[in-house]
N, C-alpha and C positions, 0 to 999 in steps of 0.2 A: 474441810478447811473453813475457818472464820473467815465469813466478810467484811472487809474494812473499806475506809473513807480514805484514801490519801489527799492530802491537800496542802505539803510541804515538798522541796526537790530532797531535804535530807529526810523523809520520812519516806520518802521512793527506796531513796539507797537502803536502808535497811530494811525496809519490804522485800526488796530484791534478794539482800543477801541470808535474807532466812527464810526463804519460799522451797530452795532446793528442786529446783525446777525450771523449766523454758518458760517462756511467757508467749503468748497471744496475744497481739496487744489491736484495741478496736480504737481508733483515733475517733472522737465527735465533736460537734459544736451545741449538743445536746438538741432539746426540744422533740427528744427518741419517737421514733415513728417503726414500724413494720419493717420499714428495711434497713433500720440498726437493728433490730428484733432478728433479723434474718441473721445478719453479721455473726450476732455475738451467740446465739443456736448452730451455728454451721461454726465456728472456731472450736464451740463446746464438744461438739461433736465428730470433728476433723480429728482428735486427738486426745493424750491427757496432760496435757498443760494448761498451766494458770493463766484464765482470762478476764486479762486487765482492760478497763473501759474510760477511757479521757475523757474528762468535758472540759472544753475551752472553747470561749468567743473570741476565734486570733483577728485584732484588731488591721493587722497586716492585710486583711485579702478582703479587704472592703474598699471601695473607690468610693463610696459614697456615705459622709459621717450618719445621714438618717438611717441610711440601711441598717448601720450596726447597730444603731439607737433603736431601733424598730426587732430586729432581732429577737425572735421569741426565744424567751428564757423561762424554763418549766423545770429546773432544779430537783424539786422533790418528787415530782411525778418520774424524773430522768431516771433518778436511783432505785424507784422501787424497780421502774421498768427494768435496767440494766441488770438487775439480783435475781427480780426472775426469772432473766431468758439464759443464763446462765456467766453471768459474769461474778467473778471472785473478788474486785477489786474492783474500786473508782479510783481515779484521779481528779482531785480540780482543784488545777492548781488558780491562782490570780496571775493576772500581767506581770506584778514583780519579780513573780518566781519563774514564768515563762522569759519575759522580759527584764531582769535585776536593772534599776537604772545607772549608769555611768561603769557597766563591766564591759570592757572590750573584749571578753573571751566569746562572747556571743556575735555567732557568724550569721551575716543577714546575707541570704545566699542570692543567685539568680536563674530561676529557672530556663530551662534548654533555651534559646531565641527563635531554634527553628519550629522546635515543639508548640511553643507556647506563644507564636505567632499565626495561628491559627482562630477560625474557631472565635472562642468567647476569647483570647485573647487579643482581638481585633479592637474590643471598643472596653474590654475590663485591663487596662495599663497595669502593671504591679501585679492583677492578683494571683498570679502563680507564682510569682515570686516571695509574696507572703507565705503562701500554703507551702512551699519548698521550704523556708526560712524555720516555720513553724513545727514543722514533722521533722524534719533534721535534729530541731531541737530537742523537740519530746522522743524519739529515736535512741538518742544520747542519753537522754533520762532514763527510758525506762530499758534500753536493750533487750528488747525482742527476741525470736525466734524467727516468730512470722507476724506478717504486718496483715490483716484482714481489711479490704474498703470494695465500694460498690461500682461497678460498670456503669451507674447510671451518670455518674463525674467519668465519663471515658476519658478524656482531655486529662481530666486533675490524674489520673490513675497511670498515662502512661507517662505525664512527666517525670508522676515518682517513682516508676519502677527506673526511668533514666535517672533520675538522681541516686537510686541505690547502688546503681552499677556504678556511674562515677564518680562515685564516694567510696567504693569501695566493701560496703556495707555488707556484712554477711545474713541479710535478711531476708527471705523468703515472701513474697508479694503473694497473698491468696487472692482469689475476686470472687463474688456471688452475682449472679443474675442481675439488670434491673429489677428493680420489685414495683410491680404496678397495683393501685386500688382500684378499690370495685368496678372502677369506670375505663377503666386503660391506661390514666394518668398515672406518670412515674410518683413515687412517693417521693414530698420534698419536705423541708420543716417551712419552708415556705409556704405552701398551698394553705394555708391558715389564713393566709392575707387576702383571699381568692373571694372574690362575690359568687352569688349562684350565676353571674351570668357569665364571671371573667371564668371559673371554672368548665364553664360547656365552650368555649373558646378552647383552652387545654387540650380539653378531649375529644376537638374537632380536630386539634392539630396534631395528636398523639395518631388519632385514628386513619389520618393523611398518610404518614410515615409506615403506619402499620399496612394499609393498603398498599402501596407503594412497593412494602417489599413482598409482600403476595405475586403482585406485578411482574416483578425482579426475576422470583425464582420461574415464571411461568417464559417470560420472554427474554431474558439474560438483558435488558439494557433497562434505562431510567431516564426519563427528560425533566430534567429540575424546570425548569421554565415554566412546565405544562402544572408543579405541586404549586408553584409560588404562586401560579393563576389563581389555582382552585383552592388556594388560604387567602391570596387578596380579597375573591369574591366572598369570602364571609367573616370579612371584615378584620381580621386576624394580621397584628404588626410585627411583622417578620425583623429579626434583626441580622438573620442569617436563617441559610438551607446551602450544607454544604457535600457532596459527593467525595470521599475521599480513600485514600488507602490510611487502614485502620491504626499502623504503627508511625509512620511516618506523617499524616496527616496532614501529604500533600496530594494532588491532583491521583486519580485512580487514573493506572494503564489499563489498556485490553485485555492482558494476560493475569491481569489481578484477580483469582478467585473469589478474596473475602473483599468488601467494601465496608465502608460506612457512611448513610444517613445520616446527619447530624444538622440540629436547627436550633434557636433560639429565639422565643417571643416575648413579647412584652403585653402586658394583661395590667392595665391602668398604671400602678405605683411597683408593680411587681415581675420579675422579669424571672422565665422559667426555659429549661431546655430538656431535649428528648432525644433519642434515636434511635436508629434501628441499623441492624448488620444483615448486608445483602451476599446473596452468595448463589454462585453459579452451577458449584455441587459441593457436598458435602466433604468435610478434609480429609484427606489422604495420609497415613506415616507411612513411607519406604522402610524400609529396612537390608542393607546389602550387609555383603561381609562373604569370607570366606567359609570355607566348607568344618563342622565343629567346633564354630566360634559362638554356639547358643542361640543363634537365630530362630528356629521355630521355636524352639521353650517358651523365650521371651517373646513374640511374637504372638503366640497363643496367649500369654497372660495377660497382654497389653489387651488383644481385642477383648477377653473377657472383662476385663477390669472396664476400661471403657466404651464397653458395648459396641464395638468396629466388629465389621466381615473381617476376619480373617482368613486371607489369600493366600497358600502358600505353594507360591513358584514353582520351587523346587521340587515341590511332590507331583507337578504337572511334568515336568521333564522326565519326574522317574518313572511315573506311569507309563509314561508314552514309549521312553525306552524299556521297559518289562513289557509292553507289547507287540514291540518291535522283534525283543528276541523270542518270545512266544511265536509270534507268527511266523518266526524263520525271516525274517523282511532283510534282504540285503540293503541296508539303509546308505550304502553309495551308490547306489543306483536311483539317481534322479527321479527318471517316472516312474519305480517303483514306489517311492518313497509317495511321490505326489497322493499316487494313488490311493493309498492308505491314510492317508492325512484329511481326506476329503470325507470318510466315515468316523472319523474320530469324536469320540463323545467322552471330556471328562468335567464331572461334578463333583463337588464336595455336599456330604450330608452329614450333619448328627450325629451320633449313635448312639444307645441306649445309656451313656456312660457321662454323656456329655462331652464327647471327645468326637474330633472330627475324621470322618472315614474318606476314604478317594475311590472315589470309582472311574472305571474306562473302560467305555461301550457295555458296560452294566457289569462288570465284572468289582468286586470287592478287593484292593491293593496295597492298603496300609499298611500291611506288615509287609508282603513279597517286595515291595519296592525300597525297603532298609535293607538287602542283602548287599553285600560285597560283592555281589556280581552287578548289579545296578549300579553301585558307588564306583565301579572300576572302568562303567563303559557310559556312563550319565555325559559326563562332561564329551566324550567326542559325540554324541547326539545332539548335545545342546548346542554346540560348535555349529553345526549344519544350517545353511539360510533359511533354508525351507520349513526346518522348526523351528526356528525362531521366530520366522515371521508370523507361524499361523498359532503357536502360543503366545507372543506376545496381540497378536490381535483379539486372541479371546478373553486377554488378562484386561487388557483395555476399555473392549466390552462390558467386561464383569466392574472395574471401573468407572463405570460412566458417572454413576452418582454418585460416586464416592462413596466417603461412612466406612473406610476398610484400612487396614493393614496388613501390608503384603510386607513378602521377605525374601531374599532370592541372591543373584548377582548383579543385575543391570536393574534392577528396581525403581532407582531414582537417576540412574541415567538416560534410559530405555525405555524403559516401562510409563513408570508418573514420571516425567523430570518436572514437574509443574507440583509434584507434592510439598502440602505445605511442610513437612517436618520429614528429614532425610536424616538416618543415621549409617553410620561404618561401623559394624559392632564388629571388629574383631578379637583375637586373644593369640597367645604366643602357640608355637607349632607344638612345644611341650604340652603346654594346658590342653590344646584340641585332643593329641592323640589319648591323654588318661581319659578324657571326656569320653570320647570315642569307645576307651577301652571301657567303663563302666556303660554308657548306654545299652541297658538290655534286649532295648528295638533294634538295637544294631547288633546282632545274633553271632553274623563270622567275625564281626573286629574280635570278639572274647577270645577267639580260637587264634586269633595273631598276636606274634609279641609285638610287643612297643615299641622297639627297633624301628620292625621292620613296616607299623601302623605310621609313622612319624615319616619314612621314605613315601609312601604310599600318599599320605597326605600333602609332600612337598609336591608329590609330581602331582594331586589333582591341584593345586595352585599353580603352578606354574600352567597348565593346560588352561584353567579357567581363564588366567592374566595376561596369555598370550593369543586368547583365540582373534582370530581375525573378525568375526562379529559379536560386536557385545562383549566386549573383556569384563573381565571383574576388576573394578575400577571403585577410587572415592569421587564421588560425585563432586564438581568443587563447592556447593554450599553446605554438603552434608557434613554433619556432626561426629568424629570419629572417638568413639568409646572403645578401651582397652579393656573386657573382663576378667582378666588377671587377678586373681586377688579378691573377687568382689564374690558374693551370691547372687541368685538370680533374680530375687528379690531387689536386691541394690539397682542390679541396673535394671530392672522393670519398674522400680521408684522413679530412674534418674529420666529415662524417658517420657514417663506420665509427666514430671514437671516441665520436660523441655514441650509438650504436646499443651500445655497448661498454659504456660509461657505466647507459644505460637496462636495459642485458639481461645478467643474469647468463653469465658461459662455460658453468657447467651445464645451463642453455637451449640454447647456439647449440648444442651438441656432440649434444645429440638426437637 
């Protein structure tokens, strides 16, 4: 594809309508540094769409007229950089064309109040409102696919993913890491303005934050009092240091796993901000749903794909019941059951295939426990308090740090109900039973007809849905996905974005 210069709104429209393709689109104020270089390298490479790269100085989210006067403007340096980190297209457009004067069709918007009363919104009046005003606009211009911008504007980032939602907007919000230089300092097109001395300030205050959440994950709490001391004493002008929950960007609860760090200083003429994401343990997806509604498939793919333990429940139950009927164990008999509960050992391992095996008490079970005798007597085992309690306390365990994805029945009500990202993956009783009937791990469903797999199916639902502990239940904040219709691909997509959505990049990249 040839690279062009756009620098008209009607040379946009007809870029757009003869690209025959999605766009990328990299919104900037130019003065390209390392972490547009990241942007428009990771759009390039997320996909094969056309990416488009803005340069605009939106006059809007400046409070202060020297600011935007002082504004480094590197134009020709912008464009070689942007062509060759991989972008297809500039835009730069002027004020008139972003701004036309005396058109009332241009909507000068207002960012969230709650969002954007936070934070740098405390003593910068307007400038979210500007940046709202402005991406709304260029939005409209250029209709995207996906919008690419950086965590290191936390603040600017979740106003807009709220303004895309309540606008309606069918646009896909990516994020990439902070990107920091050689020193620790976040990259800004600002640090240009920086002395050697106001720059070791910076990277006193960057490396307070980064300390800080060392700290975090070793001791689970944080005394801001005790950071703002030890920036006071080295002479460092705070304009904020604030503790918060990361979406809302109000006061963090007890129960809040992820947190946010977030500060703002001021370095002579120049005023710069950092932060860092604190976290108690690593995030958790649940996954519940009923019995052949593709829960381990997708479950497996998700941890593969983003490198999560993969927990699966369910093969802990079926284990335990193929040992149960192995051993003869009359499992209504209390103390016997205790008994045998008390040697119980299962793990999951590897295997040569890249697939995961089960063991229990050293015994190899992966395939014995997909038989129809397991699936027929699973669910009155798992009913039992006694099992459940001492699987759910070893799921738990295996939980502590997080970084997994489990799948099961009570997963997100039971199990994690503190997981960050909960789904209800189920699918209609037709779809499970042909599922059913096609999975070749599942050996006797082939040798049942569909009928009578479909009865079979109701009744392990209805047994799951009514047991007196631990029902199969939607959790009420979990996410319920119908895979009807879809491949398994689709909805292993639809969940990496809902986990995308939930967990910052500077998490997963940990």
């Amino acid at each position: 594809m040839k690279k062009v210069i756009i620098r008209k709104n009607e040379e946009i429209e007809n870029w757009r309508r003869n690209i025959n393709s999605d766009i990328n689109f990299i919104p900037t104020m130019g003065n390209l540094h390392n972490g547009h270089t990241k942007l428009i390298s990771t759009a390039k490479k997320d996909n094969s769409n056309v990416n488009l790269v803005s340069i605009f100085i939106n006059p809007l989210q400046f409070d202060n007229k020297s600011d935007l006067e002082n504004y480094p403007k590197t134009i020709d340096n912008d464009i070689k950089i942007a062509f060759s980190h991989g972008a297809d297209a500039i835009f730069i457009p002027s004020n008139e064309d972003i701004y036309p004067p005396n058109n009332k069709n241009i909507k000068f918007l207002k960012a969230s109040i709650e969002l954007s009363s936070a934070l740098c919104g405390l003593n910068r009046i307007g400038h979210f409102d500007g940046v709202c005003t402005v991406i709304y606009r260029l939005l409209n211009l250029v209709k995207p696919k996906n919008l690419y911008l950086g965590e290191k504007d936390w603040q600017q980032l979740v106003i807009l993913k709220n303004l895309v939602i309540t606008k309606k907007l069918n646009i896909a919000i990516k994020s990439i890491p902070t990107q920091r230089d050689f020193d620790g300092i976040p990259l800004s097109s600002r640090n240009v303005h920086l002395s050697k001395n106001e720059r070791e300030l910076v990277r006193l205050f960057s490396n307070h934050l980064l300390l800080a959440k060392k700290k975090f994950k070793q001791e689970k709490k944080i005394n801001i009092k005790e950071i703002i001391k030890k920036l006071s004493a080295e002479k460092i002008s705070i304009e904020y240091l604030e503790h918060l929950h990361p979406y809302t960007l109000k006061n963090t609860e007890d129960e809040d796993n992820i947190s946010i760090l977030a500060g703002a200083i001021r370095c002579g003429e120049t005023r710069l901000i950092d932060h860092v994401f604190l976290m108690k343990r690593s995030p958790i997806i649940a996954i519940d749903g009923p019995a052949g509604s593709g829960k381990s498939t997708v479950t497996k793919l998700i941890a593969k794909k983003l490198k999560l333990l993969y927990l699966d429940t369910g093969a802990m139950y079926r284990a335990l019941s193929w040992l149960l009927i192995k051993e003869n164990i009359d499992y209504k008999k209390e103390q016997e059951l205790n008994n045998i509960l008390k040697d119980i050992s299962i793990i999951f391992k590897s295997n040569a295939n890249a697939h995961q095996d089960v063991f229990i008490n050293n015994y190899c079970v992966t395939e014995e426990i997909r038989s129809q005798e397991i699936s027929a007597i699973v669910s009155k085992i798992s009913s039992l308090k006694e099992v459940r309690k001492f699987l759910v306390e070893e799921q738990r365990k295996i939980g502590e740090s997080g970084g997994l994805v489990a799948e099961g029945r009570d997963i997100g009500t039971t199990v994690f109900p503190d997981a960050e990202l909960k789904i209800f993956l189920t699918a209609s009783i037709d779809e499970r039973a042909k599922r059913r009937k096609s999975d070749k791990q599942s050996k006797d469903s082939q040798d049942i007809d569909l009928k009578t797999l479909k009865e079979l199916i109701k009744k392990r639902d209805f047994e799951d849905s009514n047991r007196e502990i631990s029902p199969l239940k939607k959790a009420n904040d979990a996410i319920e996905i119908l895979s009807d219709g879809y491949s398994i691909n689709a909805i292993v997509d639809k969940i990496i974005y809902l986990y995308n959505e939930k967990i910052p990049k500077e998490i997963q990249s940990q």
